[in-house]
PyMOL CGO cylinders between C-alpha atoms (Angstrom):
from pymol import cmd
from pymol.cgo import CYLINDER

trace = [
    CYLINDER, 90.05, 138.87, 178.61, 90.08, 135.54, 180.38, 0.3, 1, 1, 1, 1, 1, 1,
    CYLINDER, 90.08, 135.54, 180.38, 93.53, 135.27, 180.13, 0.3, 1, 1, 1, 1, 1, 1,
    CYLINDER, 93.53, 135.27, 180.13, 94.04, 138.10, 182.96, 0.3, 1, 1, 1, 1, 1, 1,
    CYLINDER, 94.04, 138.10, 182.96, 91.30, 136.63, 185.14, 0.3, 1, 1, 1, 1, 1, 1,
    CYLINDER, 91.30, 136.63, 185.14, 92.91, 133.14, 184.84, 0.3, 1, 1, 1, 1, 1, 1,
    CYLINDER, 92.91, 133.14, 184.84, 95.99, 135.18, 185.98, 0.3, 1, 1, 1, 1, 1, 1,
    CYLINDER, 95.99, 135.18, 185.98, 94.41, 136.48, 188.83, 0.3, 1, 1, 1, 1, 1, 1,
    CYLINDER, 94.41, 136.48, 188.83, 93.12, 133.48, 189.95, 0.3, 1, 1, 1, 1, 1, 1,
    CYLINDER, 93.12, 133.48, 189.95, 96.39, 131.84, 189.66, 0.3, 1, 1, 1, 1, 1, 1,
    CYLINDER, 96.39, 131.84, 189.66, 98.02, 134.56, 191.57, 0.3, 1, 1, 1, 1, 1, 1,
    CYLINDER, 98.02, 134.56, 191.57, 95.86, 134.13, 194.40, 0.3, 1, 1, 1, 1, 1, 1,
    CYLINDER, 95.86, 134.13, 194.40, 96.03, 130.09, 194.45, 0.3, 1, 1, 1, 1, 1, 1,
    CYLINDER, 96.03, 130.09, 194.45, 100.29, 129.85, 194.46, 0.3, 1, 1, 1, 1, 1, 1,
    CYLINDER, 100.29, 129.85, 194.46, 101.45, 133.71, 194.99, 0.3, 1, 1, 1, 1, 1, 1,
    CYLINDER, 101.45, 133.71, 194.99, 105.25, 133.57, 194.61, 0.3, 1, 1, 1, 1, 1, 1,
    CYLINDER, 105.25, 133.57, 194.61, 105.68, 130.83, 192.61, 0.3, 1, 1, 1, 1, 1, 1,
    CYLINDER, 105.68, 130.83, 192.61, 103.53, 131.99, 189.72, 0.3, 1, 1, 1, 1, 1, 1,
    CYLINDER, 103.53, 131.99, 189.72, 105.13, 135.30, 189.66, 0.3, 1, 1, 1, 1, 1, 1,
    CYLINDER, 105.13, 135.30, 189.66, 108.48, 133.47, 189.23, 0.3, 1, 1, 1, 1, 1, 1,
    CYLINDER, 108.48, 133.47, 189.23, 107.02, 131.16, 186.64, 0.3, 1, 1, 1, 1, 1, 1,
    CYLINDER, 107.02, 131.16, 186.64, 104.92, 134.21, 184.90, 0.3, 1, 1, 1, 1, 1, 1,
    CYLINDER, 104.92, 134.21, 184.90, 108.47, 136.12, 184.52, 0.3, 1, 1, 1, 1, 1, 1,
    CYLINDER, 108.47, 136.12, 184.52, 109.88, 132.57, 182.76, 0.3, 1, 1, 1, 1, 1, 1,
    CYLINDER, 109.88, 132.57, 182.76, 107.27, 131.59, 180.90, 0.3, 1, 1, 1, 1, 1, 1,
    CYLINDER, 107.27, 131.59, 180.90, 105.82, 134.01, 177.89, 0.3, 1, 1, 1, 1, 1, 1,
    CYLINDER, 105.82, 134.01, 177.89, 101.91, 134.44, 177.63, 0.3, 1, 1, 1, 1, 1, 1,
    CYLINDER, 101.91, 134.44, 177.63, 101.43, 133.78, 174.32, 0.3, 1, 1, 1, 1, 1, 1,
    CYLINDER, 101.43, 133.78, 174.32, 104.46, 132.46, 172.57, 0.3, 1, 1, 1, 1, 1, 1,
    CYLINDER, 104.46, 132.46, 172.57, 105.94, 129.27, 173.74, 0.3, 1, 1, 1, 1, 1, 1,
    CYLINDER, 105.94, 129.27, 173.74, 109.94, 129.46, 174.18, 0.3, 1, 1, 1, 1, 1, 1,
    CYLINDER, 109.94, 129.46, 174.18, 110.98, 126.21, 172.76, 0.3, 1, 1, 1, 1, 1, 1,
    CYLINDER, 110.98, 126.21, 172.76, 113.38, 125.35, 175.93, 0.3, 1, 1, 1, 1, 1, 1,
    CYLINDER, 113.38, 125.35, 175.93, 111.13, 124.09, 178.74, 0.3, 1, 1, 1, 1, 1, 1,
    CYLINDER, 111.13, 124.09, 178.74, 110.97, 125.82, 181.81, 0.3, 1, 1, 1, 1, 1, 1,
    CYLINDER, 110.97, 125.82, 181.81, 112.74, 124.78, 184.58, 0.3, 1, 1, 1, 1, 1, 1,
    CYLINDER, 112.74, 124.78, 184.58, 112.60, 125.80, 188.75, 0.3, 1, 1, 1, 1, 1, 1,
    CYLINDER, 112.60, 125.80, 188.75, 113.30, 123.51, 191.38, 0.3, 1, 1, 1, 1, 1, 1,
    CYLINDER, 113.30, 123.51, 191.38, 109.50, 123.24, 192.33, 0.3, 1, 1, 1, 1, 1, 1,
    CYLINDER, 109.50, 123.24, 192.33, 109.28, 120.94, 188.63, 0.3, 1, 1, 1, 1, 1, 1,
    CYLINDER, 109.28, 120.94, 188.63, 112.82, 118.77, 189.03, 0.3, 1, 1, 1, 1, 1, 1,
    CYLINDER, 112.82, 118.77, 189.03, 110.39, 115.69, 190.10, 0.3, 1, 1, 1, 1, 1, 1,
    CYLINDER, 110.39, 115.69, 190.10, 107.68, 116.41, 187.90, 0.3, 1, 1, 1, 1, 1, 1,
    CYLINDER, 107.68, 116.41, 187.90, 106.29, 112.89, 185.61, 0.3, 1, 1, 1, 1, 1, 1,
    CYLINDER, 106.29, 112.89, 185.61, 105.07, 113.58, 182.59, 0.3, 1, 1, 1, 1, 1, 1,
    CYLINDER, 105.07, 113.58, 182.59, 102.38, 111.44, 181.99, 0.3, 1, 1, 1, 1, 1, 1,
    CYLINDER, 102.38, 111.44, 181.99, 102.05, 111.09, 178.11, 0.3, 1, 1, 1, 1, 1, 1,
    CYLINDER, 102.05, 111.09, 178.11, 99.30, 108.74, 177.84, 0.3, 1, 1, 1, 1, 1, 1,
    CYLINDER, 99.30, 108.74, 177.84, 96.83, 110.90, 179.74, 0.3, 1, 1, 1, 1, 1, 1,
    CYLINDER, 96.83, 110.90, 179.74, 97.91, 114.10, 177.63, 0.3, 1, 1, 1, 1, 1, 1,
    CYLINDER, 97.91, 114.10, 177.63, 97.13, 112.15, 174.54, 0.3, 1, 1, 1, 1, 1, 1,
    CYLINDER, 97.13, 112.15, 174.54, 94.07, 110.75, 175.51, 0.3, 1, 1, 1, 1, 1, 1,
    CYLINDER, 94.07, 110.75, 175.51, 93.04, 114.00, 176.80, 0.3, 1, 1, 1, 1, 1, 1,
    CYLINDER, 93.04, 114.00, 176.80, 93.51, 115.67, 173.17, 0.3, 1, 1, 1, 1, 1, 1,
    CYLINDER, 93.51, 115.67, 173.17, 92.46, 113.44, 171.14, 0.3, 1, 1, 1, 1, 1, 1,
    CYLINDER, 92.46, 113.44, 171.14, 88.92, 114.28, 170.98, 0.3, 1, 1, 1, 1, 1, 1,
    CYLINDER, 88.92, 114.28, 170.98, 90.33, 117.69, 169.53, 0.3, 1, 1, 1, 1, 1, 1,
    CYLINDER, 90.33, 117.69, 169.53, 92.64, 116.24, 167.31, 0.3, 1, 1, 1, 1, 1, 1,
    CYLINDER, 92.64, 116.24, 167.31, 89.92, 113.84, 165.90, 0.3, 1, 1, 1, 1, 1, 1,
    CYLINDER, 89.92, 113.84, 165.90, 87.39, 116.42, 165.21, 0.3, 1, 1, 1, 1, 1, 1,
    CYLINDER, 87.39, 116.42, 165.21, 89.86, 118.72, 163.75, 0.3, 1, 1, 1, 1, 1, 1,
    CYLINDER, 89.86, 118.72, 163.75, 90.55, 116.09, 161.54, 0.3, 1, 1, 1, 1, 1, 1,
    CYLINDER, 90.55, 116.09, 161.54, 87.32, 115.71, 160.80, 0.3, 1, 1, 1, 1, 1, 1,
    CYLINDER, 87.32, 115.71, 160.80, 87.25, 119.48, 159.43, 0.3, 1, 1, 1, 1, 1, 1,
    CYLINDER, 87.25, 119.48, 159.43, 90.01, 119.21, 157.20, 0.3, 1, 1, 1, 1, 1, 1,
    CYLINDER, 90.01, 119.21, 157.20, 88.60, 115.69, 155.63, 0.3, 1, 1, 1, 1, 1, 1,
    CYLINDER, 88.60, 115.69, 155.63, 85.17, 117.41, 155.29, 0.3, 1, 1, 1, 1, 1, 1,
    CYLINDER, 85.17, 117.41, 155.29, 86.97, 120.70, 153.61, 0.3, 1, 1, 1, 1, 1, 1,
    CYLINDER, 86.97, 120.70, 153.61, 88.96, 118.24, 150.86, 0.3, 1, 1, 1, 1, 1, 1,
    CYLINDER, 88.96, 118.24, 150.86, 86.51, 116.28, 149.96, 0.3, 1, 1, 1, 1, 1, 1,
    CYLINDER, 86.51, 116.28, 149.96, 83.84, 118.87, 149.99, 0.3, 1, 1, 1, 1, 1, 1,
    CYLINDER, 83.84, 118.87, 149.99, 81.32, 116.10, 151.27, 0.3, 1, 1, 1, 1, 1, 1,
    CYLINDER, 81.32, 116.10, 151.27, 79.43, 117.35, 154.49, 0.3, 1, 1, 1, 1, 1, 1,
    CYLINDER, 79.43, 117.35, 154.49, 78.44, 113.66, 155.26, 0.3, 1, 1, 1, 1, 1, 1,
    CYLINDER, 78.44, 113.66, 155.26, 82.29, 113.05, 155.95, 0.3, 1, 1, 1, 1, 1, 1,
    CYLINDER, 82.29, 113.05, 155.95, 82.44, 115.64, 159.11, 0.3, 1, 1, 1, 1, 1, 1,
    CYLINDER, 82.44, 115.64, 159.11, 78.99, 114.18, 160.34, 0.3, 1, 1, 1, 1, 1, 1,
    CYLINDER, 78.99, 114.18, 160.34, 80.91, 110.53, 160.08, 0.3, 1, 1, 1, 1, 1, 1,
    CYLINDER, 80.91, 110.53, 160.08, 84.73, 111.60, 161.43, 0.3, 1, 1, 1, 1, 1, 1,
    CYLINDER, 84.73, 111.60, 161.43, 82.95, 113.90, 163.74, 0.3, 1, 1, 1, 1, 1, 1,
    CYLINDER, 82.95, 113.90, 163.74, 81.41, 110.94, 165.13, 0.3, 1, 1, 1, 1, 1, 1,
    CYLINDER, 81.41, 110.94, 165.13, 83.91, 108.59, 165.28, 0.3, 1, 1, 1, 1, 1, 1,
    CYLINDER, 83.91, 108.59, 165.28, 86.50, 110.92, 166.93, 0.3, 1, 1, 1, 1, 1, 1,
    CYLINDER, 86.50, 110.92, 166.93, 84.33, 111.46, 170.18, 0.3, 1, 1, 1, 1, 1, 1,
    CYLINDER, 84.33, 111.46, 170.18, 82.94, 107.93, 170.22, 0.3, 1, 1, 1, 1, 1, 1,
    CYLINDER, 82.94, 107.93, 170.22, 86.22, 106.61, 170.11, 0.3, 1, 1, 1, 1, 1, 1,
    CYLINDER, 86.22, 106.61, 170.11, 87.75, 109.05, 172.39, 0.3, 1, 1, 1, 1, 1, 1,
    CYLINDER, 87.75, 109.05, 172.39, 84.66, 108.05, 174.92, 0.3, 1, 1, 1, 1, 1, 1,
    CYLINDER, 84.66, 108.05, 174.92, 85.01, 104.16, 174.84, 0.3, 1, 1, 1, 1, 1, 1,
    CYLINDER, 85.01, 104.16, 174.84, 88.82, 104.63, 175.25, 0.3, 1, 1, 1, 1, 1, 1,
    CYLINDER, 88.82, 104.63, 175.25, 88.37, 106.82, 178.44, 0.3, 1, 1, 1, 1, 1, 1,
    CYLINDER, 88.37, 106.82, 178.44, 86.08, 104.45, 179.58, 0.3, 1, 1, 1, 1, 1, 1,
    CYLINDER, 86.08, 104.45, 179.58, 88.26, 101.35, 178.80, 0.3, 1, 1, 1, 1, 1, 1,
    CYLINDER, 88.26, 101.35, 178.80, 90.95, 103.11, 180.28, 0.3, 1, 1, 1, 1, 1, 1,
    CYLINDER, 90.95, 103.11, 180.28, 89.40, 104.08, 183.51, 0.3, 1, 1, 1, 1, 1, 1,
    CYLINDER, 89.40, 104.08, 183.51, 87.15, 101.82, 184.43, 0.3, 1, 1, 1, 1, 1, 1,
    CYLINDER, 87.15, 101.82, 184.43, 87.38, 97.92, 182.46, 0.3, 1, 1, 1, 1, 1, 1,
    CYLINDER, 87.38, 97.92, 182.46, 91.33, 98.06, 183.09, 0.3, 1, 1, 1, 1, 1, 1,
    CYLINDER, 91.33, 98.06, 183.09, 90.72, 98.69, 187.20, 0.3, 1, 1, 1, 1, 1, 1,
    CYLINDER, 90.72, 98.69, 187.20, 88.65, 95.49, 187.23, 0.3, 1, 1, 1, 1, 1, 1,
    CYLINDER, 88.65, 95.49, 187.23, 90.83, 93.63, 185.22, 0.3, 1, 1, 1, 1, 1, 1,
    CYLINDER, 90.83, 93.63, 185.22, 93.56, 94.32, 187.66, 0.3, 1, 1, 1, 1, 1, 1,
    CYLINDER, 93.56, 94.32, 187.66, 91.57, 93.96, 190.40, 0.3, 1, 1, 1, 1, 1, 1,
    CYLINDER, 91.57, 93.96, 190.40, 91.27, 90.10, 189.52, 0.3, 1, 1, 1, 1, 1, 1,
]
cmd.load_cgo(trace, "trace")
């Protein structure tokens, strides 16, 4: 399972502080208060980047469900599209046209 060698790996990279957060934090199912240590107090969540980083997933998933409504396979070539061209030109915009716009 790739779960246990992620584990391992984890184990080796921070020691202590994964064991504490493995005993916190279930495997599988998410507790629904956050965890909380003092290694996290000054942790940003960066919202933007989480969203722009799923949204490829979320657009082809929506994709799938327009495709299995309408029964029309041309509509999951077309969404399918969309959701990774859009996701690309957004990273790109993102990374790279707002740094030179700033830069001037």
């Amino acid at each position: 399972m790739y779960v246990v060698y992620e584990e391992n790996s984890l184990l080796k990279e921070f020691g202590e502080k994964y064991k504490r957060y493995k005993r916190e934090v279930p495997r599988f199912i998410p507790k629904i208060t956050p965890y909380k240590s003092e290694d996290n107090k000054n942790v940003i969540i960066n919202w933007k980047d989480g969203l722009m980083y799923n949204f490829y997933a979320f657009g082809i998933g929506i994709a799938f469900i327009i495709s299995a409504f309408t029964l029309n396979r041309n509509h999951l070539y077309l969404f399918g599209f969309i959701a990774p061209a859009l996701w690309f030109f957004l990273r790109f915009f993102d990374r790279h046209l707002v740094k030179i716009v700033n830069r001037k």
